[in-house]
N, C-alpha and C positions, 0 to 999 in steps of 0.2 A: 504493500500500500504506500502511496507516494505520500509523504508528508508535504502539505499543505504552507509555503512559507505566511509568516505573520507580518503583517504592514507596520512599519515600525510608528510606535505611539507617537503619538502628538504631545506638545506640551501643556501642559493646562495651562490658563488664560493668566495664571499671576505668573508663572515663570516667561510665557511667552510676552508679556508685559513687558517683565525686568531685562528681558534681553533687547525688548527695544529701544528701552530709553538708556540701555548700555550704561547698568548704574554702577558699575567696576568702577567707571571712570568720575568720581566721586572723589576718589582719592589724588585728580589733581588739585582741587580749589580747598576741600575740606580743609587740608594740613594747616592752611595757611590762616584761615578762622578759627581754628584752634589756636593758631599759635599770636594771633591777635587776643584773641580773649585772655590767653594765658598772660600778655603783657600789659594789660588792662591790669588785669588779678593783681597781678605784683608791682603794678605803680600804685595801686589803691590801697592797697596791703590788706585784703580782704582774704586774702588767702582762695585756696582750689573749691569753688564752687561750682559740685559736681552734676547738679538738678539740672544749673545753669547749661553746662556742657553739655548736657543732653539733648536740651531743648536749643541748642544752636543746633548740634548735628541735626537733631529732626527739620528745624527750619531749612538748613543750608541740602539737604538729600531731599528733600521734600518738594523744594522751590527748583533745583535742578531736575528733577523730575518729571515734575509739569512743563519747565523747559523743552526737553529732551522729546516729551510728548504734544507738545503743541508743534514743534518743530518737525517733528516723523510726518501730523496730520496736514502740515500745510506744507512739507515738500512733498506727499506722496505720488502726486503725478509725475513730478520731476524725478522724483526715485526710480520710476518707473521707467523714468529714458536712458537710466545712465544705469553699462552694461556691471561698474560697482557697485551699487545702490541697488538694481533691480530686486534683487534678494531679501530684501529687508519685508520685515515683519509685515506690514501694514501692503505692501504693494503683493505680496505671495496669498493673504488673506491668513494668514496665520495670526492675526492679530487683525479685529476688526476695529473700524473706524469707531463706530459706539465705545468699543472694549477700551481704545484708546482716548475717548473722548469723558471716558469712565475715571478715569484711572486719574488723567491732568486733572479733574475736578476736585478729586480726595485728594492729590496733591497739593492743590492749589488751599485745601479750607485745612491741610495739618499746617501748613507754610504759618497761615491767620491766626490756626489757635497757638502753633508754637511761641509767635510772635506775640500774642497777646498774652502768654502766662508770664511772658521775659518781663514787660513792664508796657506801660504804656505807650512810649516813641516809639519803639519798635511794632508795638500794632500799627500806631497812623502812618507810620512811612514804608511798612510792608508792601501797599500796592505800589508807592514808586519804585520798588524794586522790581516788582514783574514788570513796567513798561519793557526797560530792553529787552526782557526776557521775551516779550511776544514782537518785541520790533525787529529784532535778530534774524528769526525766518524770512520776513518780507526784506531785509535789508538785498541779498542777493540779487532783487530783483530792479533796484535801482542805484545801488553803488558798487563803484569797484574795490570797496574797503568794507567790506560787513564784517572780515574780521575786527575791525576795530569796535566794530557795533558788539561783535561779542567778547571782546576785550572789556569795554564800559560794562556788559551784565556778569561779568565774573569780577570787575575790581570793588563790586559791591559787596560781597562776603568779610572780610577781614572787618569793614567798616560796619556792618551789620552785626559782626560778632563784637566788635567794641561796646558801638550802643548795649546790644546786649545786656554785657557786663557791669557797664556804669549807669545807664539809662539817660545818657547827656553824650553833647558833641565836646564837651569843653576837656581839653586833653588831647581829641582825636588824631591829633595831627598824624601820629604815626601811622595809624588804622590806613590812613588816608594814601598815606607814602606806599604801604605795604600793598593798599589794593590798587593804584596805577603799574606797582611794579609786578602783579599776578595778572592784572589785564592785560599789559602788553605782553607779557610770558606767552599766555594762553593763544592773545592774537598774531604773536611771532609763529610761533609753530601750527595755529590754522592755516596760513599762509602757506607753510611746507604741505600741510597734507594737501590743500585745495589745486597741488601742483601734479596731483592723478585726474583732473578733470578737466585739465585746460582746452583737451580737443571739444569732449562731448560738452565742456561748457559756452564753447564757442556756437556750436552747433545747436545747440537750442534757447542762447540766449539768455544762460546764467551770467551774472556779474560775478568778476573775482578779482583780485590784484595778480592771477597767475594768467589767467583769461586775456587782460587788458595789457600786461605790460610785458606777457612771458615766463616763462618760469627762472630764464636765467637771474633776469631783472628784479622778480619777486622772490626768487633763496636772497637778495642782494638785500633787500627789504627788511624779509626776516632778520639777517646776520645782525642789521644795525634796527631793529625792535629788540632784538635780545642784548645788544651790548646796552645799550637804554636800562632796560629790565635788571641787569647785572648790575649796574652804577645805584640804580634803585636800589637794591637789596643789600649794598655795602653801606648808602645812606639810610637805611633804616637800622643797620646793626647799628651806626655809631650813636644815630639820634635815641635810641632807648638804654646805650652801652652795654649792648653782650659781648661778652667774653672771646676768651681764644676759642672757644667750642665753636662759636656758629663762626668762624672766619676759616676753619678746619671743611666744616659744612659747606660755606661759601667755596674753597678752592674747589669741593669735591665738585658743586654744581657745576662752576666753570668746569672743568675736563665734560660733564654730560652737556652743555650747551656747546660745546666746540666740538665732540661727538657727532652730533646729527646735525652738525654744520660741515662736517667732513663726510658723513656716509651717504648724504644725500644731495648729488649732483644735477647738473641739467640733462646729463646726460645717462646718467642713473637713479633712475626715484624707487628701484626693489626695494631698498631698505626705508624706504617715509614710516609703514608700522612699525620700523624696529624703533627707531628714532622716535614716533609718536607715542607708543605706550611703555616701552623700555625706560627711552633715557629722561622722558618729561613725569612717566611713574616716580623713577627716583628723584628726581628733582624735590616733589612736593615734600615727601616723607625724611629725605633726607635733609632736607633745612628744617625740618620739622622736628625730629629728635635732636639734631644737635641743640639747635635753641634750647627744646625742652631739656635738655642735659644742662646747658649755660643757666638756664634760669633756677634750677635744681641746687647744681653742686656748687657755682662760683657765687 
């Protein structure tokens, strides 16, 4: 008797969820609102308030989230043309529109209550946060810098995790430093990846900075967003004074920024994911503990 193969399972709707809004990648922006709030903690001398912690992480996972999925639902026709993209959750049906239209809503009301049990500022200025969040997607569609656009919705974290902590702007200067210097991070290395899509984004008429000016032109872009970024993160060690830990930190990041400024050419872009979740992974975590080590032991 011939055995009968079995059709391999489907995922149920909350992992096929989570794999859309690709919440792994979480761990680029998170580190660095942690390690805001944590410099907040210890200029206030309020010590490790850990309710606090929670309720940033749920905010800042919660708020990218609904990002991620308002983002899937309003590029999905476009996902649909581009031969990388095709695959994705929403354009296969493996994830349905409602399913995702589901999902950014509870997103969107843990973002509000997280925001509201932190204190008050943080509830009323919670929606200025989602604007870039939901401008981000159309940005594509009329500039050729939407990274930047989603530069401005990630340099909001750090700053959000301040408020947080203190429930005031007064002090924030750093928050402020630390989230131009993770916006442009984020929007440097968009740049790299948007540099797989420069044919078929010509071809249907997405905007990009690799689209418009090239991709040689746009790694050139990148190179000096990340030396930017880098001068950032030197001026905020000094302006809070951390120690030799995060300057140890610091050189490690420089070699991963100069990493995927080396591995990914014009003329070779195979390695853009090694570069994208590899070297930009350690980046967050690894300036993330040493700090948290500086503010610990020194």
């Amino acid at each position: 008797m011939t055995a009968v193969a079995s059709a391999p399972e489907k995922p149920g709707k909350v992992k096929a969820f989570l794999r859309l809004v690709a919440i792994e990648h979480s761990v680029f922006a998170l580190p660095f609102a942690y390690l805001s709030a944590l410099v907040a903690m210890d200029r206030t001398g309020t010590g490790v308030h850990w309710v606090d912690l929670l309720l940033v992480t749920l905010a800042m996972v919660s708020g990218r989230t609904f990002a991620m999925a308002a983002n899937r639902i309003l590029d999905r026709k476009i996902d649909a043309l581009n031969p990388r993209t095709r695959n994705r959750e929403l354009v296969t049906g493996a994830v349905s529109v409602r399913t995702a239209w589901t999902g950014a809503v509870v997103s969107l009301i843990v973002l509000f209550v997280a925001a509201g049990l932190l204190n008050w500022l943080c509830l009323v200025l919670s929606p200025l946060a989602v604007i870039p969040l939901i401008i981000y997607p159309y940005a594509k569609r009329f500039t050729n810098f939407p990274h930047y656009v989603l530069a401005l919705a990630q340099a909001v974290a750090p700053v959000g995790a301040w408020i947080a902590i203190t429930g005031t702007f007064t002090g924030s200067g750093p928050a402020w430093l630390l989230g131009v210097a993770v916006g442009l991070w984020i929007g440097g290395f968009d740049i790299i990846y948007a540099c797989q899509d420069v044919d078929i984004d010509r071809e249907i008429g997405v905007h990009s900075t690799p689209a418009r000016f090239g991709v040689r032109t746009a790694l050139h872009i990148s190179t000096v967003t990340h030396v930017i970024t880098f001068a950032l993160f030197v001026w905020f060690g000094q302006l809070v004074g951390l120690g030799w830990l995060w300057w140890v930190g610091l050189a490690l990041t420089a070699v991963a920024f100069a990493y995927q400024h080396i591995v990914v050419t014009p003329h070779d872009l195979s390695k853009v994911n090694r570069a994208f979740f590899t070297a930009n992974g350690f980046v967050g975590i690894a300036l993330f503990l040493f700090a948290l080590l500086d503010l610990i032991l020194l």
